[in-house]
N, C-alpha and C positions, 0 to 999 in steps of 0.2 A: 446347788440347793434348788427344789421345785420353787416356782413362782407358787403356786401354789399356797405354799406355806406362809407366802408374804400377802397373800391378801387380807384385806382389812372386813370385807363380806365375804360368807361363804361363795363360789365359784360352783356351782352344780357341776354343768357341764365343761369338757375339757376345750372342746370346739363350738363353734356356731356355723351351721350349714345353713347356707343363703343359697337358696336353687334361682340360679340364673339362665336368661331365655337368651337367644337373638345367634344372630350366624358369625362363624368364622370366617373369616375374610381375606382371602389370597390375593394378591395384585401380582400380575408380569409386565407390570412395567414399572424398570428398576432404572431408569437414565431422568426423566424427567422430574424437576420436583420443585416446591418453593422454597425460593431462595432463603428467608430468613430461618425460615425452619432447618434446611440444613446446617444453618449457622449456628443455631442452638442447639443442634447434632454438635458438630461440631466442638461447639461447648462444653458439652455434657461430657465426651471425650477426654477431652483436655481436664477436665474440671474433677476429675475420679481423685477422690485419696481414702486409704488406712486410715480407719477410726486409731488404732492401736498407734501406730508412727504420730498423727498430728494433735492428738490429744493428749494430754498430759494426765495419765491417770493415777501418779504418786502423789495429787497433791491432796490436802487432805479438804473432808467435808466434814462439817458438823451436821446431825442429822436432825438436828433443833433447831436449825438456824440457816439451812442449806441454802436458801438465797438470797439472804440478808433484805427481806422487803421489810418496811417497818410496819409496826404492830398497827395500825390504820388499816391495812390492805386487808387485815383478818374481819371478815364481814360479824364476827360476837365482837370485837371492840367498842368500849364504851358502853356495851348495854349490861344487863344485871348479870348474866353467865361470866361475861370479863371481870369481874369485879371481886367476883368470888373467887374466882380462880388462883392459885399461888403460882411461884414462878414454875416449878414444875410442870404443872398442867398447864400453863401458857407455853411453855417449851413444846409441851406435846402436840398443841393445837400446831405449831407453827411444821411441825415434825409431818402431820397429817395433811394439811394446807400443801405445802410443798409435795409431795408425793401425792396429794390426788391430782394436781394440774400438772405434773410431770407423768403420772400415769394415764391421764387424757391423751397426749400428747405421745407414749406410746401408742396404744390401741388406736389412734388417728393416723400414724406412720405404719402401721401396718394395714390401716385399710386403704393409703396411699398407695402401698404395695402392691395390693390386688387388683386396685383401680387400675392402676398403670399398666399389670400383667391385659388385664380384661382390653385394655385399648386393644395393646400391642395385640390383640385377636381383633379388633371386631370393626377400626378402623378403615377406611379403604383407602387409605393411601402411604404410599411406602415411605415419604418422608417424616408422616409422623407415627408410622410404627417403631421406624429408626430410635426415634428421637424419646418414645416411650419406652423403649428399650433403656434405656440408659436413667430414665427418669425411675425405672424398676430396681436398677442396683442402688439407687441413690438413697431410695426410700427403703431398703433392706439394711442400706447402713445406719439410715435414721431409728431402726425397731433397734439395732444393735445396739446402738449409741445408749437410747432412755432404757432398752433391758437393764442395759450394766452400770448404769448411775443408780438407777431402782434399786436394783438386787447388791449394790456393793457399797454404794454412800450411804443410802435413807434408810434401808431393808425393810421395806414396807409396798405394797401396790395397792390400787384400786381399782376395782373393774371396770369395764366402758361405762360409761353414763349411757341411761336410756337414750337421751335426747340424739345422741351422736350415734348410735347403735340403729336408730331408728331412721337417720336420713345415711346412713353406707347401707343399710336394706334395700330403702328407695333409689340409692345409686345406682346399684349395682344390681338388682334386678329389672330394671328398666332394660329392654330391648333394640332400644336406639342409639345409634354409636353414637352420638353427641352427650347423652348423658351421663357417661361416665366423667369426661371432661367439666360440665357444668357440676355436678356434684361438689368434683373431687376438686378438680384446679382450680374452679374461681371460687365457690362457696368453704368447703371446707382446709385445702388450703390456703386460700385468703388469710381466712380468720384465722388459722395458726401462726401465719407468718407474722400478725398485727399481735397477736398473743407474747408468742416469743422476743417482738420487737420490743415490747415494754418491758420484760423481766429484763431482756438484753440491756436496754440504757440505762436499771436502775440498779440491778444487782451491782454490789463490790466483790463478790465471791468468784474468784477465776475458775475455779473449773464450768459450773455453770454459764461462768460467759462466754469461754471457750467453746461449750456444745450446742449452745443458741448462736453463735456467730457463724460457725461452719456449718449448720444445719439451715441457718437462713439463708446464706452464698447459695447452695444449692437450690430452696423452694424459691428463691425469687424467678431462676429458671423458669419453673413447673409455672408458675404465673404466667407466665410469658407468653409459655407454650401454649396453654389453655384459652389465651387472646389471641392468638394468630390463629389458632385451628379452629376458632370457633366464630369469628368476625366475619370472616368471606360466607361461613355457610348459613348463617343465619341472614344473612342481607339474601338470601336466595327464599324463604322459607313464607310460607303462609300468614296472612295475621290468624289465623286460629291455630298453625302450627308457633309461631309465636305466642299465642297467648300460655299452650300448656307449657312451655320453655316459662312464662314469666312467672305461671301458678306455681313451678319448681322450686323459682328461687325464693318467692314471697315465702314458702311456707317452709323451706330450708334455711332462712334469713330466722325469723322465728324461733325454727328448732335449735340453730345453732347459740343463738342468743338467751334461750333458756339454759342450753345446757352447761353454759361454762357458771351456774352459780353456786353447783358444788355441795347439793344441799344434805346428799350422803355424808359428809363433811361433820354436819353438825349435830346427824343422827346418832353419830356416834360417840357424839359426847353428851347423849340423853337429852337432845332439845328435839320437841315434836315439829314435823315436818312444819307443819302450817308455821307455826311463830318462827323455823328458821328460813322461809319464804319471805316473810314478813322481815325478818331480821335484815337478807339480802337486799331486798327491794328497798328497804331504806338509808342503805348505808354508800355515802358519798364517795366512799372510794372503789366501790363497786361499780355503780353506776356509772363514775365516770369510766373505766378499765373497759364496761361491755359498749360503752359506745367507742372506743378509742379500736375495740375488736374489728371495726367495719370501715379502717379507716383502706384498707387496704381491697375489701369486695365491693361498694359502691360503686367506686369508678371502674372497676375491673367490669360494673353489669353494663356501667353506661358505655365504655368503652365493646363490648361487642354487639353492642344495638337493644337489648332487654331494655328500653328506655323509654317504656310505654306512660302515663298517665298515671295509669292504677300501681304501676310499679314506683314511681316516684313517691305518689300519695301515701303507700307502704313504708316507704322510709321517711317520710316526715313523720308518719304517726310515731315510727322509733327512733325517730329524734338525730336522724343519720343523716340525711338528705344532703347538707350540706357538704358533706363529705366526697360527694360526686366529685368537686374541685380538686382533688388530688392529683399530684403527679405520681403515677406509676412508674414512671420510665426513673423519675428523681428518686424515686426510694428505691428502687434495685440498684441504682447504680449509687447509692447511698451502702445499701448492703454490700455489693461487693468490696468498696473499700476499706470498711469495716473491716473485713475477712481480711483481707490483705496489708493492711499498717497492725493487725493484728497478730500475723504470720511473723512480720518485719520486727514487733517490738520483739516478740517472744525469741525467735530466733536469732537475732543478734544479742539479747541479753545471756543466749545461754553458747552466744560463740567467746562473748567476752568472760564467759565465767569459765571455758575452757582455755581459752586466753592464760586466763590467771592463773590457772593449775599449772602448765604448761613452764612460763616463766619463773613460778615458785619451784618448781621439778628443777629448773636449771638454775637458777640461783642457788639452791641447797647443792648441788654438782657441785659450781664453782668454788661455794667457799672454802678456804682452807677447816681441814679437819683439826 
């Protein structure tokens, strides 16, 4: 079935061409490299699996109900549109809710894609074209992954949100190898991975949990990556090559923070933009989710040196700052075990349920007939 058909706004166009500047980048020197970065080569290696083999895609979704968050999280809760509404059209909202933040969350995995293709060009060093290599298949299984949850649990999409359309523009037409990385790795994968962490700890819905657990193993990587590739080279860089580096993230910090409120959302349930602005900005379960978004980019900026003054004063005014305090290194290595007692529950419960077939097969042998 065309996506197409699944959207909730018309889609004009079938493509978006983003004309990009800056040069391709050949290196012949293929022996030397940095050490950790190889090691996240390495990683990324090791770490390859089948969306189809490790997902379990027989199990079922309700398309009303797809993440089980509870009706608080819906930013119309409690005001006069919820009220109104029967259980039906509350179904619906929840039906919409779910597939617009899982449809972010493709169109953001595919602009992951391109980011990563664009390094693995424009890069000058061979250990993290390597390593962007592999960050490229990662992110192709990620478009995979939320195509086919989209298209086959919810059957509904949502197009990019402005806000997110607007800084992969600004990514990915800038002409300096460093800002694909700053974009993509610390700004807009950040904030996905702090996204997915909170559906991840609250949903009760396995297949969802399932696709935020194995999609996070991987992005905590790309995090990683984007701290090591970008720490040494910024300690090298100007303060006024630094400044335009800080005026990046300020105003991608911003955009990213506008955009996850989803306001397409309530358009379509005939509430006018301004009051469901108004609706977002005041509702406590919002507000705390967008600041909970940054718990994972803060320290990702202070940790590569973007730790200027004006940059801090930017995050206290969004109420983030304190967030700096984070361990990075403690929440990946949080996520990967996640993934892995993950692997461990599922596939031991389904060796014991083959177990069982297995011994019932030979019990009915043995008994007399």
């Amino acid at each position: 079935m065309s996506t197409h058909r699944l959207y909730t706004i018309p889609v004009d166009e079938a493509t978006w061409d983003v004309p990009m500047s800056g040069d391709a980048r050949f290196t012949w020197e293929y022996d030397e490299g940095r050490e950790k970065l190889l090691a996240l080569y390495q990683k990324g290696k090791d770490k390859q699996w089948d969306t189809v083999k490790r997902i379990d895609w027989d199990l079922e979704v309700d398309p009303y109900d797809a993440l089980g968050l509870p009706d608080q999280s819906m930013a119309v809760y409690g005001t006069r549109h919820w009220e109104r509404m029967n259980e039906r059209e509350r179904r619906e909202v929840r039906r919409h809710s779910a597939s617009w933040q899982f449809s972010q969350f493709m169109h953001g995995e595919q602009g992951a894609m391109i980011t990563g293709a664009r390094i693995v060009e424009t890069v000058p060093d061979m250990d993290a074209k390597l390593y962007s290599a592999t960050q490229t298949m990662d992110e192709a299984r990620h478009v995979e992954i939320f195509s086919r949850f989209l298209n086959e649990k919810i059957g509904m999409v949502y197009p990019i949100n402005g806000r997110m359309q607007e800084l992969l523009g600004d990514t990915l037409r800038d002409s300096r190898w460093d800002m694909p990385y700053l974009g993509m790795q610390v700004l807009i994968e950040g904030l996905a991975l702090a996204a997915f962490g909170v559906i991840r700890d609250v949903t009760d819905k396995p297949l969802p949990r399932q696709i935020l657990t194995y999609v996070m193993q991987d992005e905590a990587r790309h995090v990683a990556f984007g701290r090591l590739a970008l720490r040494d080279y910024y300690a090298q860089l100007s303060s006024a090559e630094l400044r335009e580096r800080e005026d990046f993230v300020i105003e991608g910090c911003h955009l990213m923070r506008d955009r996850l409120r989803g306001v397409e959302i309530w358009e379509n349930f005939g509430i006018a933009r301004q009051e469901a602005q108004e609706m977002l900005r005041d509702s406590p379960y919002i507000r705390t989710f967008q600041s909970l978004l940054f718990g994972r980019i803060v320290p990702c900026v202070k940790d590569i040196g973007l730790w200027s003054d004006r940059v801090r004063r930017a995050y206290d005014d969004m109420g983030v700052l304190e967030m700096s305090k984070g361990d990075l290194d403690a929440l990946m290595r949080r996520d990967e075990e996640i993934a892995d007692r993950l692997d461990v529950e599922r596939f031991a419960a389904e060796e014991a349920e083959r177990r069982g077939e297995v011994d019932a097969v030979i019990a009915e042998a043995a008994s007399p007939s």
